[in-house]
C-alpha positions in Angstrom: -15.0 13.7 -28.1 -15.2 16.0 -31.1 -17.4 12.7 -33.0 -14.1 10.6 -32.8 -13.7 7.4 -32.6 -13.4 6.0 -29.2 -10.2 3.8 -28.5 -11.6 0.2 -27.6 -10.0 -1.6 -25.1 -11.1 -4.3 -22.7 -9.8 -2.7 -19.5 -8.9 0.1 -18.7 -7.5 1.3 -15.2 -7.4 4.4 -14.3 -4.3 5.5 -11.7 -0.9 4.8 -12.3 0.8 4.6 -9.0 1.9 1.3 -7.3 -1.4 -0.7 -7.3 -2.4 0.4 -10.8 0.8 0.2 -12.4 0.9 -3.4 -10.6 -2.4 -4.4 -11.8 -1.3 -3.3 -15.3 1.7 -5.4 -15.8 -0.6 -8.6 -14.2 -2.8 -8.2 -16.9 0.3 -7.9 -19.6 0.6 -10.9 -21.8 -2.8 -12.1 -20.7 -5.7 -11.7 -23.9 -7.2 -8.4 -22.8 -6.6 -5.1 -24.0 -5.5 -3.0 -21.4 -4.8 0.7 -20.9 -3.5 2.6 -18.3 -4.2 6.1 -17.5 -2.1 8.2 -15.2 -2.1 12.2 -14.8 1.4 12.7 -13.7 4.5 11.2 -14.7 6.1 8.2 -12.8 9.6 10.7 -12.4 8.1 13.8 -12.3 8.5 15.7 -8.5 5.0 16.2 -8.7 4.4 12.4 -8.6 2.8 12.1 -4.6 2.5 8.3 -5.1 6.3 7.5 -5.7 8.2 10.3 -2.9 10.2 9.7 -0.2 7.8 7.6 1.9 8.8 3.8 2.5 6.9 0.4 2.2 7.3 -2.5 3.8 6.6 -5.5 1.5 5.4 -8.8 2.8 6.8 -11.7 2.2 3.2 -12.6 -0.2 4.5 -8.7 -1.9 7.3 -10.0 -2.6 5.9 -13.5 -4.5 3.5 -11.1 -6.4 6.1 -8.9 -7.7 8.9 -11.5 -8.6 6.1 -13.2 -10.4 5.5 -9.5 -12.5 9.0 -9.3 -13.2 9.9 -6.0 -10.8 11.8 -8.0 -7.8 15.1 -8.4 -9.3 14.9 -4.5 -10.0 14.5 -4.0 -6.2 16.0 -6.5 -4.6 19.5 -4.1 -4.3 17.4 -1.6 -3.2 15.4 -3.2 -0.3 16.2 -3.0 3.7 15.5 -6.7 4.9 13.6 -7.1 8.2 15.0 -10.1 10.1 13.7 -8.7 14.0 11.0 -6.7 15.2 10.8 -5.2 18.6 7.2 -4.2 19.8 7.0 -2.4 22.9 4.7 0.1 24.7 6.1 3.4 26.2 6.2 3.3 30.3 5.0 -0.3 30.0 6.9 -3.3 30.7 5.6 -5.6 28.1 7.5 -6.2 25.2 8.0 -8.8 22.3 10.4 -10.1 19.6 9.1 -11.2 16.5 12.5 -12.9 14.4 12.7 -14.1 10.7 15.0 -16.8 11.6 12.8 -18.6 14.2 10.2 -18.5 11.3 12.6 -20.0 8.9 12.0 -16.7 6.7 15.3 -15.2 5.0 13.1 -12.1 6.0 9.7 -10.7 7.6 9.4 -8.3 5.1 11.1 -6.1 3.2 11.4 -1.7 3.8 12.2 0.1 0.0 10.8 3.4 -1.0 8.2 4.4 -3.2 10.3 5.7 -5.5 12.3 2.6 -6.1 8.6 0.9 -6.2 7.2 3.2 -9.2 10.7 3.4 -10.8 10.7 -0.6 -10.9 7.1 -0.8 -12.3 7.4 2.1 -14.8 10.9 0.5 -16.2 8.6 -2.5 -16.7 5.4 -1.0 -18.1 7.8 0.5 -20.8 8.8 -3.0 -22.2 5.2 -4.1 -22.6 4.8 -3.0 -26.2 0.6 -4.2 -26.1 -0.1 -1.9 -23.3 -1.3 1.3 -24.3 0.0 4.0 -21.8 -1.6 7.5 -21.6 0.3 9.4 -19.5 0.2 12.4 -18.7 -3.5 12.0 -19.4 -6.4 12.7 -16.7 -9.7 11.4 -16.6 -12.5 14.5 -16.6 -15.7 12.7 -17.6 -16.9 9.6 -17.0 -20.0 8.2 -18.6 -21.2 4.3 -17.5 -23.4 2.3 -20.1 -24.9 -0.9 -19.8 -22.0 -3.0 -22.1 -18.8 0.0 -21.5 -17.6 2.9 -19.9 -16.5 5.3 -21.9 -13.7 7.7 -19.9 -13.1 11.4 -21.4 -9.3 11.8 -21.1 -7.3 15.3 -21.2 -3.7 16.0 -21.6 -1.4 18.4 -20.5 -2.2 20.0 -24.5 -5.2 19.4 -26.4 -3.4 16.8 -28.7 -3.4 13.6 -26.0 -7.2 14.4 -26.0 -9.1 11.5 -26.9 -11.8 9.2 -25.5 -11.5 5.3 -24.1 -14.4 2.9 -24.5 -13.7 -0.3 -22.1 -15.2 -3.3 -21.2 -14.7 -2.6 -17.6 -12.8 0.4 -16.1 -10.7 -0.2 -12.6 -10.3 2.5 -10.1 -6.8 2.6 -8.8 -6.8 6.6 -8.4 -6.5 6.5 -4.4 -8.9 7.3 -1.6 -10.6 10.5 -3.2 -11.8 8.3 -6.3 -13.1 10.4 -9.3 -14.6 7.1 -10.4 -15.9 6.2 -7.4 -17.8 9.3 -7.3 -19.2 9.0 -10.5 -20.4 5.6 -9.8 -22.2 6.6 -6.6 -20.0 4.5 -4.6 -19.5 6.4 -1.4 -17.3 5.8 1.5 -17.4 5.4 5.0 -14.2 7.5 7.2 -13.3 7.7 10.6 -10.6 10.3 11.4 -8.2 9.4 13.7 -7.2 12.9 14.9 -3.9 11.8 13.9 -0.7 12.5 11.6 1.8 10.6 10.3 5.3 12.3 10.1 7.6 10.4 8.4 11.6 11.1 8.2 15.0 9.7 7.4 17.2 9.4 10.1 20.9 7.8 10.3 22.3 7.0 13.7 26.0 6.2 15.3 25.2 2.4 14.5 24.1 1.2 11.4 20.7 -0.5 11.1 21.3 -3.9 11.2 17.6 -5.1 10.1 16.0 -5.0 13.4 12.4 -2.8 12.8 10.5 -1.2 16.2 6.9 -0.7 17.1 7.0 1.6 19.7 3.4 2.7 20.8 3.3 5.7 22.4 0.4 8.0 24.1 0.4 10.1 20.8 0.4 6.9 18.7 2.5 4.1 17.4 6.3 5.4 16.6 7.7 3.0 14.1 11.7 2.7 13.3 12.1 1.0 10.2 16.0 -0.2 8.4 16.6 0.8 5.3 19.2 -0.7 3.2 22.0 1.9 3.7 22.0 1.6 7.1 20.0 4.5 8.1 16.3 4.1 9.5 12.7 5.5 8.4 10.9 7.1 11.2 7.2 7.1 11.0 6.1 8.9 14.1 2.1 9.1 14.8 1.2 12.4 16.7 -1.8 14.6 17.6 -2.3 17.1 14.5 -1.5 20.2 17.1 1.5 18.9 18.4 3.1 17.3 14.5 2.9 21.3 13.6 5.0 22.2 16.6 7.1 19.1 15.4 7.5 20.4 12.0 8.5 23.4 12.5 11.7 22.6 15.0 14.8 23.1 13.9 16.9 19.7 13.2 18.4 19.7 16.4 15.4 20.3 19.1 13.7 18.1 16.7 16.3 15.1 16.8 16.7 15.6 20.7 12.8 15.2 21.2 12.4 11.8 18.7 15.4 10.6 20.4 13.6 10.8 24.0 10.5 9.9 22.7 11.9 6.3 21.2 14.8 5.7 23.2 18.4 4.5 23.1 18.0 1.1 20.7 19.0 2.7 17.4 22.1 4.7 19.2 22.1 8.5 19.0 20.8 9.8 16.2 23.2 12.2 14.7 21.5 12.9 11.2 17.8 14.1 9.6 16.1 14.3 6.6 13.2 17.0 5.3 10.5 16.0 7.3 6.9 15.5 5.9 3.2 15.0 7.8 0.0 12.9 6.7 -3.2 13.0 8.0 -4.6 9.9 8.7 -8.0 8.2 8.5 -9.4 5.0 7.6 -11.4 4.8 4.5 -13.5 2.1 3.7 -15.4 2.2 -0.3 -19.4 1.0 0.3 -18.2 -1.5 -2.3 -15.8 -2.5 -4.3 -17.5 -2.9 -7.4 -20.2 -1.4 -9.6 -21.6 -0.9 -12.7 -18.5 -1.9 -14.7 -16.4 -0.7 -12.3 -13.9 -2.5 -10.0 -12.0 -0.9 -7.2 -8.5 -1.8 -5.9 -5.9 -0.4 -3.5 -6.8 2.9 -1.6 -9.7 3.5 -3.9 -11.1 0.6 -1.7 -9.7 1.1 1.6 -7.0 3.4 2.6 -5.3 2.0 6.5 -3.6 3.0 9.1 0.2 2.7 8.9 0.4 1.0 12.4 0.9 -2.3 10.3 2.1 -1.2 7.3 -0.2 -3.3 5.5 -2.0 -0.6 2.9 0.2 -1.6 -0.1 0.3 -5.2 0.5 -3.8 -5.5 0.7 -3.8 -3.6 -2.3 -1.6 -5.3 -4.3 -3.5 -8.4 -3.1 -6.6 -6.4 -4.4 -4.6 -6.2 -8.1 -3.7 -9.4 -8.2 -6.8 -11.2 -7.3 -8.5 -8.9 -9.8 -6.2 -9.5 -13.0 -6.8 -13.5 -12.0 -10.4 -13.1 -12.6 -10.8 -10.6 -15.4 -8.0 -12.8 -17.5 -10.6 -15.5 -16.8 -14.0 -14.0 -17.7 -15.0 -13.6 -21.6 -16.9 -10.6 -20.9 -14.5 -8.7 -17.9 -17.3 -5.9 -17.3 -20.0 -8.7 -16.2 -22.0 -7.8 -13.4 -21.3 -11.2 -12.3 -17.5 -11.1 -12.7 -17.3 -8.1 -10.2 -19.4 -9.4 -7.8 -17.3 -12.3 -7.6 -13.9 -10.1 -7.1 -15.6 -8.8 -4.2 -16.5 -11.7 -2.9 -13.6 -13.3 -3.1 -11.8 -10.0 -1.2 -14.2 -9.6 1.3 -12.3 -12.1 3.9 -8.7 -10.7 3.5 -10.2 -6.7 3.1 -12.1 -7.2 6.6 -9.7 -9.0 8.3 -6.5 -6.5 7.4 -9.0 -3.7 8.7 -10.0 -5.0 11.3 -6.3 -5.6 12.7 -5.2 -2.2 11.7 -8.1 -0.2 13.0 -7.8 -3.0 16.2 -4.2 -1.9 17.0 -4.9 1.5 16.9 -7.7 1.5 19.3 -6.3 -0.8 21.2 -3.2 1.2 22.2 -5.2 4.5 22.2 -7.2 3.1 25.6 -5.3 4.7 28.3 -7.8 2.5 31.2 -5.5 1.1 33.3 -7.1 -2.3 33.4 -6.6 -1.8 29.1 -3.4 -1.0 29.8 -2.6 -3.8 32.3 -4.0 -6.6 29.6 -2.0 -5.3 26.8 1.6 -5.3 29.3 0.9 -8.8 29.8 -0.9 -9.3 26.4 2.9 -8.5 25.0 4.8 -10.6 27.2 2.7 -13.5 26.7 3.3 -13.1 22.7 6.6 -12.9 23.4 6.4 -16.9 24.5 4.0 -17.7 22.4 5.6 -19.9 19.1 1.9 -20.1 17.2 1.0 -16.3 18.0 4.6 -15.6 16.6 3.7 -17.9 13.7 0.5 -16.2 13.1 1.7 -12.5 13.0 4.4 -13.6 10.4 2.0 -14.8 8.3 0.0 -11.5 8.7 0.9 -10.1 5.0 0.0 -13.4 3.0 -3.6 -11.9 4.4 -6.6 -13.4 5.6 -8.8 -15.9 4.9 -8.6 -18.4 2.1 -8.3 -16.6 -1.0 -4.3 -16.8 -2.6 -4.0 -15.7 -6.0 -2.1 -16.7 -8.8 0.7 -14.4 -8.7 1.1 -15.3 -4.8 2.1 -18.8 -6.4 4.7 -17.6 -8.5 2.3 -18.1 -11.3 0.9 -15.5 -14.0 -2.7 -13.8 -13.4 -4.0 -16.3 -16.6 -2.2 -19.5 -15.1 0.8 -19.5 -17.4 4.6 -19.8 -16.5 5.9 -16.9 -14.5 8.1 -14.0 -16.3 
């Protein structure tokens, strides 16, 4: 810009929230320039990827991030999941999935996104070699045979400056600016649905027991947080989540109390309330010319599962493996391979996800029949059981690095 010189860097990734950021601190340490580009700032209220909302980390999550360092800055901050309780309203099927007969200190683990980006930011601070534009948005992109140079803008005209990079990685979510620009187009089904999400606190304490409750509207999922209150994430028709929103707290807390029952007590507390519409998004590909996608820039799921964040962060640190590997990170080659080596775990966690929901959306009664008994028979079931818990370790053969408690280029762990 202007007939400066470009910054030079090997990668740069554009996207700051929890996959990039992630990514980012993978690649730390390891031989490659790296620079990461955000727009807003990681503790500014304006920052959509680190609100209110919760995650609930895997068990593989949670290997990936002690290996990057950000665990022990979360691990006072996370509600455990030792039970969870599946069940299907006016159905009699039901089943218990529980930590301890896995021999897991935990199935996963519910923390918000907050606590996420805080954790990774604090991090990404201490890495001196990183070179951190932010605030700093991307407005041009421009793809060349050996770099892609990226245009960047600041809030004022001095963080203006242009990046030339060996290979550029879209972690800038499911509307990807460099997706676009690379012709990389999507396929989305809507699912007519939306996701509100809420705080509540009950007359018991949650004691780390998590429900799946699917409902005609959608699954209704009760998750523990660590001071004892629960996350509601309740799926609804996008008609009937505007009536929702606009209850007052108390006709609101009487109608999610009928709708999920009795088994967290009476719920005598809410928080603001908040709605997401929500569709599966799948990238035609998640590479191209220089140009890697990872997290919802490559898929953006259901919450039925809460596995988005998990196959993202799988998608980050597959990715920092094999560009910490490869002398020229921007080969053609190189990114085939990263999608190659995805392709298993990325169809698989889809095809569960998008599975469930379709599943419990079939109101036949023969459907509804098979998946009352479907339930029960999971419920007795030790391998099934064995299987689901190993659900967020993903699918098929691929387990990178950072899985293993290792770092992305081999070495010891942080």
């Amino acid at each position: 810009m202007n007939g400066a010189v470009p910054t030079g860097v090997d990668v740069a990734i554009v996207g700051g929230g929890m996959v990039g950021a992630s990514l980012a601190l993978a690649l730390s340490g390891t031989r490659l320039r790296v620079a990461l580009i955000e727009a807003v700032r990681a503790d500014a209220p304006g920052q959509s990827s680190f609100d209110d909302r919760t995650t609930a980390l895997g068990n593989g999550s949670r290997r990936i991030l002690q290996a990057l360092g950000a665990w022990s800055l979360l691990a006072t901050h996370v509600g455990p999941v030792r039970e969870i309780q599946v069940s299907e309203a006016g159905a009699f099927g039901a089943a218990r999935l529980r930590a301890a007969d896995q021999a897991l200190e935990a199935l996963g683990y519910v923390v918000s996104n907050r606590q996420i980006g805080a954790a990774l930011w604090q991090l990404l601070a201490t890495h001196s070699a990183l070179q951190l534009r932010v605030p700093a948005r991307v407005h041009a992109v421009r793809f060349a045979a050996s770099e892609v140079r990226l245009d960047l803008a600041a809030p004022d005209s001095v963080g203006a400056e242009t990046i030339a990079a060996r290979v550029v990685v879209a972690a800038d979510g499911a509307q990807s600016l460099l997706a676009r620009s690379a012709g990389i187009g999507s396929v989305i089904e809507d699912y007519h649905q939306v996701a509100l999400v809420v705080h509540v606190s009950t007359d018991r304490a949650a004691a780390g027991v998590a429900y799946e409750r699917f409902t005609p509207s959608g699954p209704l999922a009760v998750l523990p947080l660590r001071d004892g209150r629960y996350t509601v994430v309740w799926t609804l028709r996008p008609e009937r989540a505007n009536e929702v929103l606009a209850l007052d707290d108390a006709v609101f807390t009487g109608q999610l109390q009928q709708c999920f029952g009795w088994r967290i007590g009476r719920i005598v507390g809410v928080g603001a309330r908040a709605a997401y519409p929500l569709r599966l998004s799948r990238a035609a590909s998640m590479q191209g010319p220089r140009l890697a996608l990872v997290g919802n820039a490559a898929q953006s799921l259901h919450p039925v599962a809460g596995q988005g964040f998990n196959l993202g962060l799988r998608d980050a640190a597959l990715l920092a493996e094999i560009l910490a590997a490869a002398p020229d990170p921007g080969d053609p080659a190189v990114l085939e391979d990263y999608e190659r080596r995805r392709a298993a775990d990325r169809r698989g966690m889809i095809g569960f996800t998008d599975g469930l929901v379709h599943l419990f959306a079939n109101d036949r009664p023969a459907v509804a029949a098979a998946r009352s008994l479907g339930l029960q028979l999971f419920d007795l079931l030790p391998g099934a059981k064995r299987a689901m818990a190993r659900v967020s370790w993903g699918f098929g053969a691929q387990t990178p690095r950072l899985m293993r408690g290792l770092r992305a280029d081999g070495g010891s762990p942080r």
